[in-house]
RODO-238157 format. One record per atom (N, C-alpha, C): residue in three letters; x, y, z. Coordinates in steps of 0.05 Angstrom, whole numbers, plus 5000, padded with zeros to 4 digits. Each point is the difference from the previous one (the first is absolute). Layout:
REM RODO-238157
ALAXYZ ...
END
This chain:
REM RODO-238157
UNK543250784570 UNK498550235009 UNK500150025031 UNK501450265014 UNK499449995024 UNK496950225008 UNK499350035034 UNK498150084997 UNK500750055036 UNK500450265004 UNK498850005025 UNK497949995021 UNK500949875023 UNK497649985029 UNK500050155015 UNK498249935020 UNK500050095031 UNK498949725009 UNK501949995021 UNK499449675022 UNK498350145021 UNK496450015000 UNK499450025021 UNK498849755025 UNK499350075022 UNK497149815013 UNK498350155012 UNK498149825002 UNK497750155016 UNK498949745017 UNK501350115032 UNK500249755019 UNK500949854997 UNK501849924985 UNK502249734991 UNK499049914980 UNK499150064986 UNK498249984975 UNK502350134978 UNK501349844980 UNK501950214991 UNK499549944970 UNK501350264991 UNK498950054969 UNK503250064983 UNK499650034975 UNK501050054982 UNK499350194986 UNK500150214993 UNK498250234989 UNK501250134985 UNK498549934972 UNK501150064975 UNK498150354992 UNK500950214995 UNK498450164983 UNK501149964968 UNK496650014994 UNK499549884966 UNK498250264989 UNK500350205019 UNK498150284987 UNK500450074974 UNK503049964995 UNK501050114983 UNK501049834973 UNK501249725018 UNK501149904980 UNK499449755016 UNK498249814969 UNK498749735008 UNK501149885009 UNK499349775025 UNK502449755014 UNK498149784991 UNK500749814986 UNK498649725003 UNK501649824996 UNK500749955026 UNK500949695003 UNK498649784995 UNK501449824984 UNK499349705012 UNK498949865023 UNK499049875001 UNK499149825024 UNK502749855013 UNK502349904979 UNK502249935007 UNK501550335003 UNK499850154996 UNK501650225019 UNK499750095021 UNK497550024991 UNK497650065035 UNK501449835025 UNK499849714993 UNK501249755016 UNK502750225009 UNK502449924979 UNK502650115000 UNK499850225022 UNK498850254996 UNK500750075018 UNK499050055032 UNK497949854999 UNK498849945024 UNK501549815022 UNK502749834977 UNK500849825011 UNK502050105032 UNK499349935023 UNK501750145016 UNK503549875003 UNK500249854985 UNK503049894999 UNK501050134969 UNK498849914987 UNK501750104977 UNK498750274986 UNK498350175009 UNK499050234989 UNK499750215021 UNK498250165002 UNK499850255017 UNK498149855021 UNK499149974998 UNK498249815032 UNK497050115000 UNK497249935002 UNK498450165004 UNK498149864995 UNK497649955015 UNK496950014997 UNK498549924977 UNK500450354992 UNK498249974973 UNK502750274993 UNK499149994969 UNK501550214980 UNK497550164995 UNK500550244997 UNK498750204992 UNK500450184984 UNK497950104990 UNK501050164977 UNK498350284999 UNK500450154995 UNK498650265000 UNK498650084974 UNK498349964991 UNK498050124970 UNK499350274997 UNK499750074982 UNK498450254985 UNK496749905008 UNK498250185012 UNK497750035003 UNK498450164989 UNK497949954980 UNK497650284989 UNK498850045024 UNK499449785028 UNK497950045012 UNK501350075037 UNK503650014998 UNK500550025024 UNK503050125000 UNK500849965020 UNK503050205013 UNK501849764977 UNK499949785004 UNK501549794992 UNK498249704995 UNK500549774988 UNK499849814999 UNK501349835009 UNK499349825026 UNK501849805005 UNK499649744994 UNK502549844988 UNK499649704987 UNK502249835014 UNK498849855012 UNK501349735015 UNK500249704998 UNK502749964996 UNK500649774992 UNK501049935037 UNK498849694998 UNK500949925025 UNK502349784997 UNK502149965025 UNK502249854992 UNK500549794992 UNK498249894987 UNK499349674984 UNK499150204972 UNK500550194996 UNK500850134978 UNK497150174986 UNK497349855006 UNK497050034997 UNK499450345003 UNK498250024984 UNK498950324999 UNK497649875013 UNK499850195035 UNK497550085014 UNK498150185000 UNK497949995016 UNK498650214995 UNK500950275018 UNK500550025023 UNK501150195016 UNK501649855028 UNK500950275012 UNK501749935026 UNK499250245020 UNK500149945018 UNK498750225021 UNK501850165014 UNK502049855000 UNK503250105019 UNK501950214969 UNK499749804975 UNK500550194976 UNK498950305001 UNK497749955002 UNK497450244988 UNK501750165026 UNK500950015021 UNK501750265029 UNK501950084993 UNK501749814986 UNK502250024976 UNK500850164992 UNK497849914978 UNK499350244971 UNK497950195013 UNK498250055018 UNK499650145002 UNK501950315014 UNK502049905014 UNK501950105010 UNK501750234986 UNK501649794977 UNK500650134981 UNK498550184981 UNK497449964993 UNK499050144994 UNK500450305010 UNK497749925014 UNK499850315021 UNK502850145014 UNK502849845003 UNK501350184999 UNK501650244969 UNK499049744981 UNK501150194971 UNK498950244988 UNK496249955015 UNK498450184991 UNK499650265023 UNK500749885018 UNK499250185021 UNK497250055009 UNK498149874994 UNK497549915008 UNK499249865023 UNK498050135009 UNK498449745024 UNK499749825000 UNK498349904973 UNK498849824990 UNK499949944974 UNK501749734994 UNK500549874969 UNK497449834998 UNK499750014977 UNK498849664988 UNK501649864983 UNK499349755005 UNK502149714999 UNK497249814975 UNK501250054976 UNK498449724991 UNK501049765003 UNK499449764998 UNK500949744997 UNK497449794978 UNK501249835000 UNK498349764991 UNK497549995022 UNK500549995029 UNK497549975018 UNK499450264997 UNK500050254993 UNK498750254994 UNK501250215016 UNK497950184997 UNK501850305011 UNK500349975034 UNK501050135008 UNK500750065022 UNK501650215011 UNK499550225023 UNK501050295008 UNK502049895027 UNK502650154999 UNK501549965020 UNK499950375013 UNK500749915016 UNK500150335023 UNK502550005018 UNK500950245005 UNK503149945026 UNK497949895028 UNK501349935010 UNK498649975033 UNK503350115010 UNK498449985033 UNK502650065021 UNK502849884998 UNK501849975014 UNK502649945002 UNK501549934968 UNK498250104983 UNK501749864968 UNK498349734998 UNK498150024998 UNK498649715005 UNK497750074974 UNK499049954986 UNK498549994979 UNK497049834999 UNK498350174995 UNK497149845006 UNK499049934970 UNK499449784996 UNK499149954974 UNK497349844995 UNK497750234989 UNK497149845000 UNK500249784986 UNK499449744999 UNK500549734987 UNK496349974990 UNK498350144997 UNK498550034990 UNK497749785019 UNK497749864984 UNK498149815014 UNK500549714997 UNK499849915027 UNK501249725001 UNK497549804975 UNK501449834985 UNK497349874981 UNK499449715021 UNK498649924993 UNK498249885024 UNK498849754979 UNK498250094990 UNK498549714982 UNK502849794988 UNK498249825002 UNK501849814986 UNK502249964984 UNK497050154972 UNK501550154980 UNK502850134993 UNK499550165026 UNK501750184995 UNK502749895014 UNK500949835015 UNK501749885017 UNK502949944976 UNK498849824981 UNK498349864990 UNK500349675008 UNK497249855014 UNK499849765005 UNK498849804976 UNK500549795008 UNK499049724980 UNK497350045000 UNK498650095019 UNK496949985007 UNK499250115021 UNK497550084995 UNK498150115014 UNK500149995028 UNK501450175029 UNK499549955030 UNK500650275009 UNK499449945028 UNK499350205007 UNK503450055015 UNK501150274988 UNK503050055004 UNK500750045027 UNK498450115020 UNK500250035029 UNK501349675010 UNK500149844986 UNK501449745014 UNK499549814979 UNK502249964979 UNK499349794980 UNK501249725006 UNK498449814976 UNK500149755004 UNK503449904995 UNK501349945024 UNK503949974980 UNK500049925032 UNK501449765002 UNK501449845023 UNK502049944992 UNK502950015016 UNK502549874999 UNK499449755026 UNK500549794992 UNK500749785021 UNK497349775003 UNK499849805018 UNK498449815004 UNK497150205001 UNK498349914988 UNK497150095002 UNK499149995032 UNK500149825012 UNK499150005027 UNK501850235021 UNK502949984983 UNK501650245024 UNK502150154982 UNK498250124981 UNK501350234981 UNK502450135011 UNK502850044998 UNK501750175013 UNK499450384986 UNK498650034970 UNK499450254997 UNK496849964986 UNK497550195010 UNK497549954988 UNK499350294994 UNK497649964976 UNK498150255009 UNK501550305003 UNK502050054976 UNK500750284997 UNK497550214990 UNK501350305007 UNK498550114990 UNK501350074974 UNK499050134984 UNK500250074972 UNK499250274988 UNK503250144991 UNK499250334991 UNK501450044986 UNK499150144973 UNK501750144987 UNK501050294996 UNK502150075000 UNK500550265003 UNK501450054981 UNK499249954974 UNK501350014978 UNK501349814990 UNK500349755016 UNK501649795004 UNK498849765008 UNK499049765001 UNK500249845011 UNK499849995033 UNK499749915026 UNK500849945025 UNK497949765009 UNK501349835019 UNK498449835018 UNK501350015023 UNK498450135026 UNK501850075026 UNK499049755019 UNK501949865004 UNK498949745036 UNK500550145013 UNK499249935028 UNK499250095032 UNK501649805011 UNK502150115012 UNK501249735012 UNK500650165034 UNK500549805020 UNK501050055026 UNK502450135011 UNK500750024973 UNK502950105007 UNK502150074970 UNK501850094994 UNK501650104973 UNK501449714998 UNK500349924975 UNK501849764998 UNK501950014991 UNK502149925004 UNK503149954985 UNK500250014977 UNK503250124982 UNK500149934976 UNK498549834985 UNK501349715014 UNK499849714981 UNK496049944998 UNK499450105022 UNK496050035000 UNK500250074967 UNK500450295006 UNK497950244978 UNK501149884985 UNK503250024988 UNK500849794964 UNK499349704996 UNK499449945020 UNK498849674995 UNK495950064990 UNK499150045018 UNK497550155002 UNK499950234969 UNK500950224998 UNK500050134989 UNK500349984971 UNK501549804997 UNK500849874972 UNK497849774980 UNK498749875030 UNK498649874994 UNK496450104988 UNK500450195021 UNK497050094988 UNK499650224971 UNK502650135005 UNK499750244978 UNK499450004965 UNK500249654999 UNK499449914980 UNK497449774992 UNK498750005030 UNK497749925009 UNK497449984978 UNK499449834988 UNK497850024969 UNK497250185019 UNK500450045014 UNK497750175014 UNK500650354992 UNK502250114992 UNK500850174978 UNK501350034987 UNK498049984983 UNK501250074962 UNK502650134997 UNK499750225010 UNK502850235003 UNK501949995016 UNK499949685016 UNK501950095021 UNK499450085021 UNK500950035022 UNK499550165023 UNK502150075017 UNK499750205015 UNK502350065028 UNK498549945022 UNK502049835014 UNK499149865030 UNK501150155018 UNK497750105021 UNK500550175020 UNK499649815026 UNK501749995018 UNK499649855030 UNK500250185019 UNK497150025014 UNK500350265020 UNK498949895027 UNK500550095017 UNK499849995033 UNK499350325012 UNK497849935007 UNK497850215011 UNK500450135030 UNK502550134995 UNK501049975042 UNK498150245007 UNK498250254986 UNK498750065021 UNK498050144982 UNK497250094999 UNK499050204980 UNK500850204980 UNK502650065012 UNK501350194977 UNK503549955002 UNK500249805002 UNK502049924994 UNK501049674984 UNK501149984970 UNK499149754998 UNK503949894988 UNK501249875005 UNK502049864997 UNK500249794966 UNK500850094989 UNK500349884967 UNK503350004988 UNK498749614998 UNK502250004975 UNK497749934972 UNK502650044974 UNK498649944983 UNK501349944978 UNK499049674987 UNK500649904983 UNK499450204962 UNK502350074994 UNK498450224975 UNK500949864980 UNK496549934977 UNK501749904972 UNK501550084985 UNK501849864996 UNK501750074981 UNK501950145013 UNK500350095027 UNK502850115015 UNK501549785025 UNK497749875007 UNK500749835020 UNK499550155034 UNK501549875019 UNK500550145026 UNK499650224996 UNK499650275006 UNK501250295007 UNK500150135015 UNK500950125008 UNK500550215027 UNK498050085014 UNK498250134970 UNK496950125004 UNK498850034974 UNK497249934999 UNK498650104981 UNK496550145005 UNK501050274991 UNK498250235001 UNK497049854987 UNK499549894984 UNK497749944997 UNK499449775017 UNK501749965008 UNK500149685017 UNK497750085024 UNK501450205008 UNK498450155025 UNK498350095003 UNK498850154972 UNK497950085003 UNK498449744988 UNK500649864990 UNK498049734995 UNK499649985029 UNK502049915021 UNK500049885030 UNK497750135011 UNK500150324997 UNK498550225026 UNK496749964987 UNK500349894968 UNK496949954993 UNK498949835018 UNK501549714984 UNK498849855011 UNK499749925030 UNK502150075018 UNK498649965025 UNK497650195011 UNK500150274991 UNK498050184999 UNK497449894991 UNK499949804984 UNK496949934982 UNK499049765029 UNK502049775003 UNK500349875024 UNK499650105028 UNK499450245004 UNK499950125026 UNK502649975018 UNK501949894984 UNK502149985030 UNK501150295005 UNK500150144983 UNK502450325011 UNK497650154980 UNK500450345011 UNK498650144985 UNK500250094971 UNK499350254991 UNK501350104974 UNK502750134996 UNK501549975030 UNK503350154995 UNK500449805019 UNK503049894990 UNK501549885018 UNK503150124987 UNK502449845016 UNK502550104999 UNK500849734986 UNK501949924981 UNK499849774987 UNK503849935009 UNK500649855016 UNK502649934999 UNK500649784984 UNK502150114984 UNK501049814978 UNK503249915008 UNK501349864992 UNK502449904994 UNK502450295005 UNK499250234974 UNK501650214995 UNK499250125023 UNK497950205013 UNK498850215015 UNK497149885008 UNK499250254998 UNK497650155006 UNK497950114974 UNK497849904994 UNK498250094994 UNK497750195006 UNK498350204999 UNK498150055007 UNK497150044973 UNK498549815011 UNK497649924983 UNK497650155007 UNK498650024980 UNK497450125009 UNK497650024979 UNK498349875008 UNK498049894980 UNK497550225008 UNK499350214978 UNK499150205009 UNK496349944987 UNK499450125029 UNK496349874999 UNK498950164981 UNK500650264986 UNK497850184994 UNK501049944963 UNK503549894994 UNK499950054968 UNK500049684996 UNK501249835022 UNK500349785003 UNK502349854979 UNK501350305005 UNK502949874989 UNK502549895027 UNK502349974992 UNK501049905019 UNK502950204995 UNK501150135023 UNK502650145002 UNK501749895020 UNK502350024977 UNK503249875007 UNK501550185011 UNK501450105028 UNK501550225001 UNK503449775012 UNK502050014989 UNK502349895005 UNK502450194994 UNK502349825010 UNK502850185000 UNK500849894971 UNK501750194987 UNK500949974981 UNK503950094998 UNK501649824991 UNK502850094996 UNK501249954971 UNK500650134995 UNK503349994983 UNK502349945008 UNK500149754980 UNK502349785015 UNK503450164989 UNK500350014969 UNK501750064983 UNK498950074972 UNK502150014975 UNK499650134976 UNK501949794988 UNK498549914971 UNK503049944991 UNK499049934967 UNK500549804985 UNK501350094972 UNK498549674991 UNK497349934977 UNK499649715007 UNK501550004970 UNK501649704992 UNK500549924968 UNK498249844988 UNK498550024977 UNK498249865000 UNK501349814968 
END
């Protein structure tokens, strides 16, 4: 069975993008892998797939490249929201996922704004081992007396996140050594994506980010808006900052009155081509 794509990214964030409107895609977890693989398959992130929606423009379902079905992607949702709105010719799509609905809009230069809805905050909702207070949870990497990572904050945006405060952006071998280690941390049940951010000014914040189940990446859209929460809850930067990632440019904005959080990023189309499954 073949099945055609579109290779996009959103900030170096790159996708695989299956439409399934019409005609169902379900891969394997070992195909998912396959073709995520960047040596021997099409290369990519996460795979995506496009659904039939009762309650929206489309459904999007994401497998990330360790082959796993997630709950959403934030750099995806600019994607698909992209495509969307250019098939329909609309302003404004809605995007369901596993983490829930969400509206994308055009912005300026071809850049796409996408509401990522309200950051979850309680424990609960993260989801943690136990009961603390998420503005800075209990998780040290290193000697107790001279921790090298302490005291992340903790947000979910459909997803999992724990963001550190560090002095500066760290190297590859940091975030996959670091990154690897915690994402499977018994402090969440589900996993988590490790964000390492450096606070260079109120509205500007520097992020890499460890993502489960993808590893390294360029950029990740929820990554960032987990980042602009939690330093926002911390007092270090306000409710908008500019989020530099690996791929580009982000712009975040954690809005006071619905107290949702908006993603506006670049979005491209890489190529087209033909997957064998």
């Amino acid at each position: 069975m073949t099945r055609p794509f579109v290779k996009m990214n959103g900030a170096g964030n790159d996708f695989v993008v299956v439409n399934a409107l019409e005609t169902p895609f379900e891969p394997t977890a070992d195909q998912a892998r396959a073709i995520a693989d960047r040596k021997t398959g099409e290369g990519c992130d996460q795979l995506i797939a496009l659904e039939p929606s009762d309650r929206a423009d489309a459904f999007m379902r994401v497998w990330n490249a360790d082959g796993g079905v997630v709950e959403t992607c934030g750099n995806a949702l600019r994607c698909v929201g992209w495509m969307l709105l250019q098939s329909t010719g609309k302003d404004e799509v809605t995007i369901d996922t596993l983490g829930g609905l969400t509206t994308a809009r055009r912005a300026l230069d071809g850049r796409v704004k996408v509401d990522m809805g309200a950051p979850r905050l309680d424990w609960t909702q993260i989801p943690l081992d136990e009961a603390m207070d998420t503005r800075g949870i209990e998780l040290q990497v290193g000697p107790i007396d001279a921790p090298v990572l302490h005291t992340p904050g903790a947000v979910s945006m459909g997803n999992p996140h724990v963001v550190f405060f560090m002095d500066h952006a760290p190297d590859d071998g940091f975030v996959r050594g670091m990154g690897s280690l915690i994402e499977h941390h018994p402090r969440f049940p589900e996993g988590v994506n490790v964000g390492f951010a450096h606070v260079i000014a109120p509205d500007r914040i520097r992020l890499r980010v460890w993502e489960r189940g993808a590893g390294l990446t360029k950029a990740c859209g929820t990554g960032a808006c987990a980042a602009l929460v939690a330093a926002s809850r911390r007092g270090l930067t306000g409710r908008t900052a500019r989020i530099g990632v690996d791929g580009g440019e982000l712009l975040i904005e954690w809005d006071e009155a619905t107290d949702h959080v908006f993603m506006t990023g670049p979005v491209e189309v890489e190529r087209t081509g033909t997957l064998a499954l």
